[in-house]
N, C-alpha and C positions, 0 to 999 in steps of 0.2 A: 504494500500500500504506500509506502512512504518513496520508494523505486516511481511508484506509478505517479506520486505528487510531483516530484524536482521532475520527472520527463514530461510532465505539462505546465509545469514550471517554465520550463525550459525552454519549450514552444512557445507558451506566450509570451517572455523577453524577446525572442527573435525574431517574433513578428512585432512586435513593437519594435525592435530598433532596423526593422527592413520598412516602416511604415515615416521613421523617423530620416531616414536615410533617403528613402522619394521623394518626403517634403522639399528634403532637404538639397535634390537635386544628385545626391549621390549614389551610383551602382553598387550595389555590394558585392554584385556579380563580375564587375567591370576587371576587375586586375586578372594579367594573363603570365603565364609561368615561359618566359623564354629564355633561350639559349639550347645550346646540343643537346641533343635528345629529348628539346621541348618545342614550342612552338618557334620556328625558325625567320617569322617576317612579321613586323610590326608594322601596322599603318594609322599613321595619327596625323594629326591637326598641328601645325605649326607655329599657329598664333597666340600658343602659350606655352610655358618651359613642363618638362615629361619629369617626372621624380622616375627614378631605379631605383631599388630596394637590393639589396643581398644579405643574408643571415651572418652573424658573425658569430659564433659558439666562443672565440677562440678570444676573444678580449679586447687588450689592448697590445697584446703578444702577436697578433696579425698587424700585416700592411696588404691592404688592397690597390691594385693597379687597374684605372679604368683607361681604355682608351676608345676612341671618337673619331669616328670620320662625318663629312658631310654636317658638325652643326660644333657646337661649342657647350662646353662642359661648365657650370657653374656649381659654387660654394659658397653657401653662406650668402650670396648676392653677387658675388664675383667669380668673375670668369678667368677657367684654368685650363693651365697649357694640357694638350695630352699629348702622349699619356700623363695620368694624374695619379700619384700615386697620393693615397690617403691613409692616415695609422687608422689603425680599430680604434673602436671606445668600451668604454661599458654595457654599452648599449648593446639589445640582441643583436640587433640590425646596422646597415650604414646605406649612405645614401647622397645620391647623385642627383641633380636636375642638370638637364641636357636643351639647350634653345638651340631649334633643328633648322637647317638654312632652309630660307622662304624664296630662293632665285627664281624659280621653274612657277610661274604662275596658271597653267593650265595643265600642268603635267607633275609627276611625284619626284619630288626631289630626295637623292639616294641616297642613305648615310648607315654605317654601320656602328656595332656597341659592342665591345667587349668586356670583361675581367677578368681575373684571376686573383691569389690569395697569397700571401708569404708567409710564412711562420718557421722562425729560424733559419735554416740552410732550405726547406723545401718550398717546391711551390707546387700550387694546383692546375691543376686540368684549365684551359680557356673554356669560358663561357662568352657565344658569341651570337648576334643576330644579325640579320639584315634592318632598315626600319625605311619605309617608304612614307614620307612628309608631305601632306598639302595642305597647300593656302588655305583660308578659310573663302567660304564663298562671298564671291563680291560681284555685283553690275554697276557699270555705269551706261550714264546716253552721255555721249561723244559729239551730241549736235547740238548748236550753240543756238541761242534766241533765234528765231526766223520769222518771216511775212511770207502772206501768203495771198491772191485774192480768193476774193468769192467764189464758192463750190469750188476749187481747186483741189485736186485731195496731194499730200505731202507725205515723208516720210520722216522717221527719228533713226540715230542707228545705235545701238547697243554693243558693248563688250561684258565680256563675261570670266571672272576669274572663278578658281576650283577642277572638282575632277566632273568631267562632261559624265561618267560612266554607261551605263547601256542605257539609257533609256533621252542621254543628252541633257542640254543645260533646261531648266523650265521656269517659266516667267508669267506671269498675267502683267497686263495695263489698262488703262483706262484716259479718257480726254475728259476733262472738267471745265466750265463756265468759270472764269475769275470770277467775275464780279456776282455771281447766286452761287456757285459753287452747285449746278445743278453737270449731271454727266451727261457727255452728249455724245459720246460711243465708249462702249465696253466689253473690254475680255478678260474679267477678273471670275470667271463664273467655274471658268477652265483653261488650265495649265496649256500652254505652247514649249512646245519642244525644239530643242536644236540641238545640233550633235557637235557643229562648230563655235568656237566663242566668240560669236557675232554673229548679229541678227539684226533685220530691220524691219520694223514696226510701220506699218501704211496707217494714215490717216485718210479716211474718206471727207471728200471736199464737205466743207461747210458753208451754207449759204447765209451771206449776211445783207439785211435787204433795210439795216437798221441806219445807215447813211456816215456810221461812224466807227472805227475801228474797235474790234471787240480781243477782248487777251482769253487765249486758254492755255489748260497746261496739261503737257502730255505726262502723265504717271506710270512708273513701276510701280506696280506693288506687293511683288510677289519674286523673289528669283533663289532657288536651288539647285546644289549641284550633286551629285551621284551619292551623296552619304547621306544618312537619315541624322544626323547629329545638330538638329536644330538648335541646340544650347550653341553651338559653335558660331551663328549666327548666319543660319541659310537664308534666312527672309533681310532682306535688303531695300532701300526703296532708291529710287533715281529720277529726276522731272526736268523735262524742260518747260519755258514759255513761248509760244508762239503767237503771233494775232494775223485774224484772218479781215484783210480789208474790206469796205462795204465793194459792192457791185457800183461799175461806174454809171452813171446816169448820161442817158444820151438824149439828147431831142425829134422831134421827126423833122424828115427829111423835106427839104422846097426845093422846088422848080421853076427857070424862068418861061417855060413854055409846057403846055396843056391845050390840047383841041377840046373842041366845046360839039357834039354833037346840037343840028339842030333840032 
């Protein structure tokens, strides 16, 4: 009985601290076991520094050696040469943060991660990964204020940073009224695809029969790229202004000559 008490004990602390842990924006699931004979390829987000972990049994009687390709090693807030060799502590554990280079903005940027362990004359086996780094997702529009006339229709054009993955970059927009802010075309209802990072958005003409020039603005409001990791910040927004001129007024036409049936 008292067996059967702490095992539902037990159960419900861990679901409270997995319920506290989602509020909280954290995976409990999330950490992954790699190097040799674990998971061999990491792929992460670049626009924040990656903490490593390694167990230390061994005290402060070890020295760890991390080495880094492709991104830069920090400590403490400061950034170290590698290889970096670090003493042990008291600690179980020791631990690295790694800021992974962001160059390749449509493509993964390549960087590897190693360690090993010293203690006395020996040292351990390498533990090694591969780690595959992208941008976080970003759009922008590339088209600067423009005119337009009446019912003319125009275009916007777009770039797109992150990983395109199978299914391509996706985006919704919208054109809005400055001055009521009412919409007066839209494609935020459903996701547009593209497979390259750039795209261009048609504007269907708009008729302006009001005698004086009208301002709208062309809207992002939606852009993701191949990862589901919206905390990273998939949803972006980007806008231009453009104004569409009245229609020009003309007069009717006279003639110096006209026959007159009798």
């Amino acid at each position: 009985m008292t067996t059967m008490r702490h095992t539902m004990k037990k159960h419900i602390l861990l679901s409270i601290l997995s319920v506290v842990l989602a509020l909280s924006g954290t995976n409990l699931f999330a950490q992954t076991t790699y190097g040799s004979g674990y998971t061999t390829t990491q792929t992460v987000r670049n626009n924040a520094d990656i903490q490593y972990t390694v167990s230390n049994p061994d005290g402060i009687t070890a020295t760890f050696t991390w080495t880094v390709t492709g991104g830069t090693i920090y400590v403490g807030g400061i950034a170290q040469v590698s290889p970096y060799a670090q003493p042990g502590t008291v600690a179980a554990n020791v631990s690295i943060y790694v800021r992974w280079d962001n160059t390749n903005k449509t493509s993964a940027n390549a960087g590897t991660l190693s360690v090993s362990k010293t203690t006395g004359t020996c040292t351990s086996n390498v533990q090694t990964f591969t780690v595959q780094s992208w941008v976080a997702p970003l759009a922008r529009v590339t088209t600067v204020p423009f005119s337009v006339c009446s019912g003319t229709s125009s275009s916007v054009n777009l770039n797109f940073e992150g990983n395109s993955g199978s299914s391509g970059y996706l985006y919704r927009w919208r054109v809005i009224r400055i001055s009521d802010g009412s919409v007066t075309e839209d494609h935020t209802a459903a996701s547009i695809s593209t497979a390259a990072p750039a795209a261009i958005a048609t504007i269907a003409g708009i008729t302006n029969a009001s005698g004086a020039p009208i301002q709208y603005r062309f809207e992002l409001t939606l852009m993701q790229d191949g990862f589901t990791d919206v905390a990273a910040g998939n949803i972006t927004t980007a806008n231009v202004t453009f104004t569409v001129n009245p229609a020009s007024a003309i007069g009717p036409i006279s003639s110096s000559n006209s026959l007159i049936l009798r």
